[in-house]
Residue frames relative to the residue before (quaternion, step in Angstrom):
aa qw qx qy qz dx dy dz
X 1.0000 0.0000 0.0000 0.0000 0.00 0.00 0.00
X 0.6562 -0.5604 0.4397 0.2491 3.29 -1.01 0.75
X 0.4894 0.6325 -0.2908 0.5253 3.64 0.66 -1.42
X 0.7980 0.4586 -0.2266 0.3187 3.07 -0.74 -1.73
X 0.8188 0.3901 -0.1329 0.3997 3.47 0.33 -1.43
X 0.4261 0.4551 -0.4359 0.6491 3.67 1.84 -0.19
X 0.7827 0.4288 -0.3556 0.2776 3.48 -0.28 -0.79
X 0.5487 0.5180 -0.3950 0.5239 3.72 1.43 -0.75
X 0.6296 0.5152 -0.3988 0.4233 3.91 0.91 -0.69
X 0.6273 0.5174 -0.3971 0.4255 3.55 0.65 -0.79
X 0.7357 0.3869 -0.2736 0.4840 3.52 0.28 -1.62
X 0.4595 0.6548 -0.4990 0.3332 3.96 0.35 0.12
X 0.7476 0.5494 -0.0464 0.3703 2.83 1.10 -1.68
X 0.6013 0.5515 -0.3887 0.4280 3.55 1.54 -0.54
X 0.3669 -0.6986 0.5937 0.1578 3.19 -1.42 0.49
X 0.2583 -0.8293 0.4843 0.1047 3.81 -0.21 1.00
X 0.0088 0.7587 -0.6495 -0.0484 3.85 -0.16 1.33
X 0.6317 -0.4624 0.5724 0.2437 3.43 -1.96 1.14
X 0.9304 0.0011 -0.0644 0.3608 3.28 -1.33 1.13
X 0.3408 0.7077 -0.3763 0.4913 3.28 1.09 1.07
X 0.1046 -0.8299 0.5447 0.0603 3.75 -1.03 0.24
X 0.5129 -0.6243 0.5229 0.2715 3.59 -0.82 0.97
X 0.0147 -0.7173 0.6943 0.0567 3.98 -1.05 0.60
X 0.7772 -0.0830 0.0405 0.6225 3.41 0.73 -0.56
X 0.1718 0.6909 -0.7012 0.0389 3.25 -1.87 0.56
X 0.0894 0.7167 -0.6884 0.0668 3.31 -1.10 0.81
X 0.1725 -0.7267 0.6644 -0.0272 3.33 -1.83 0.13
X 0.4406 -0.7828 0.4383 0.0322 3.24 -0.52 1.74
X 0.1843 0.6894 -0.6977 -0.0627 3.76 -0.36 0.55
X 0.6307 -0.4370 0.5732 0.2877 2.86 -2.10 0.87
X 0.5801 -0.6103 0.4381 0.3147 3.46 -1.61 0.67
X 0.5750 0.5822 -0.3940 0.4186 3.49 1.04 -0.91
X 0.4697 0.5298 -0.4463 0.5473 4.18 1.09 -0.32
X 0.4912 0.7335 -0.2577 0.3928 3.47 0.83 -1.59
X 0.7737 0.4131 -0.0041 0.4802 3.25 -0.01 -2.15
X 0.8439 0.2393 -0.2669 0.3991 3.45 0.62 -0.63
X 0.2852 0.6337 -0.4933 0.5232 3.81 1.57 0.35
X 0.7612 0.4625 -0.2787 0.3592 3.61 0.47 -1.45
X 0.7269 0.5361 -0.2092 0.3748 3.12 0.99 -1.44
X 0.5219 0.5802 -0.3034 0.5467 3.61 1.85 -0.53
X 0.6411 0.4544 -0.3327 0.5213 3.69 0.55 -0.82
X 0.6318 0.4469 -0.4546 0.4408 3.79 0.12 -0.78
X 0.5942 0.4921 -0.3258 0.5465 3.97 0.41 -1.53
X 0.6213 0.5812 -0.4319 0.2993 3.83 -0.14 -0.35
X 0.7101 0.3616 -0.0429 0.6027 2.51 0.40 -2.75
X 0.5550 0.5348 -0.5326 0.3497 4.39 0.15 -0.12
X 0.6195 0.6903 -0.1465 0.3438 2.93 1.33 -1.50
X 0.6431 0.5895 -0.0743 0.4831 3.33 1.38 -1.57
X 0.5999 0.6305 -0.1853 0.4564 2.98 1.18 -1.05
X 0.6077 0.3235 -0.2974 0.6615 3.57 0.54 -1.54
X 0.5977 0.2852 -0.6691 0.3373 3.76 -0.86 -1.10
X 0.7692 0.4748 -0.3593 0.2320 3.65 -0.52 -1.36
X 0.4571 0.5322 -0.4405 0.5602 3.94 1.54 -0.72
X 0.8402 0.4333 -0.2325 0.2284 3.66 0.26 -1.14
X 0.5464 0.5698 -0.2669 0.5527 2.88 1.55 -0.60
X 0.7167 -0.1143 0.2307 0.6481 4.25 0.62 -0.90
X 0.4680 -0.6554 0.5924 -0.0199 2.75 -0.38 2.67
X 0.7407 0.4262 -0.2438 0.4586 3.63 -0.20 -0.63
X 0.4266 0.5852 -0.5910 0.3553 4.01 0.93 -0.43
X 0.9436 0.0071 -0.1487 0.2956 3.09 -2.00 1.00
X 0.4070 0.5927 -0.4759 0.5066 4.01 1.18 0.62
X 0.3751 -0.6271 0.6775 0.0843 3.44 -1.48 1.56
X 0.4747 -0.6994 0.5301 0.0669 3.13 -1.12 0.68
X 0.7325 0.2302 -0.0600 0.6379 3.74 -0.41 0.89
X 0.5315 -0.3981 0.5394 0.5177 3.28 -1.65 -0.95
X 0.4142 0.5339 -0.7263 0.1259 3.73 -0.29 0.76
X 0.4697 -0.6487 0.5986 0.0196 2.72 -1.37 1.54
X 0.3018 -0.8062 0.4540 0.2299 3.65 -0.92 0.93
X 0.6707 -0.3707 0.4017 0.5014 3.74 -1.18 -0.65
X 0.8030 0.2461 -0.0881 0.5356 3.24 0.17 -1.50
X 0.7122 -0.4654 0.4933 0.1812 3.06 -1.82 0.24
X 0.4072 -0.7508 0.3443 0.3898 3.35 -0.74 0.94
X 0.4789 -0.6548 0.4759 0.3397 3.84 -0.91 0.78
X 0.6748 -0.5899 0.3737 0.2387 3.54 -1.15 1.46
């Protein structure tokens, strides 16, 4: 992952003084790190998905007309 390997560069770079204390610290990722975190998670959980289609055709299907609570998820 991108992320990860920007962030292991940053924190290399700090310098750690004795008896000091942190007030603030942040750390800017570009969106395209962003975009690809997201774009990893979807491929996973898609991924996850089929194993589980493949594994028990019938996982998460209602039977008949029972009709659920919630709405079906886009």
């Amino acid at each position: 992952m991108r992320i990860v390997s920007h962030c292991v560069v940053v924190y290399t770079r700090l310098e750690i003084w004795q008896d000091y204390q942190t007030m603030k610290m942040w750390l800017e990722v570009p969106i395209s790190s962003v975009a690809g975190v997201l774009d990893q998670v979807r491929s996973r959980a898609l991924t996850f998905a089929r194993e589980i289609e493949e594994e028990n055709p019938a996982a998460g299907e209602t039977k008949g007309d029972q009709a659920t609570s919630a709405p079906p998820v886009p």
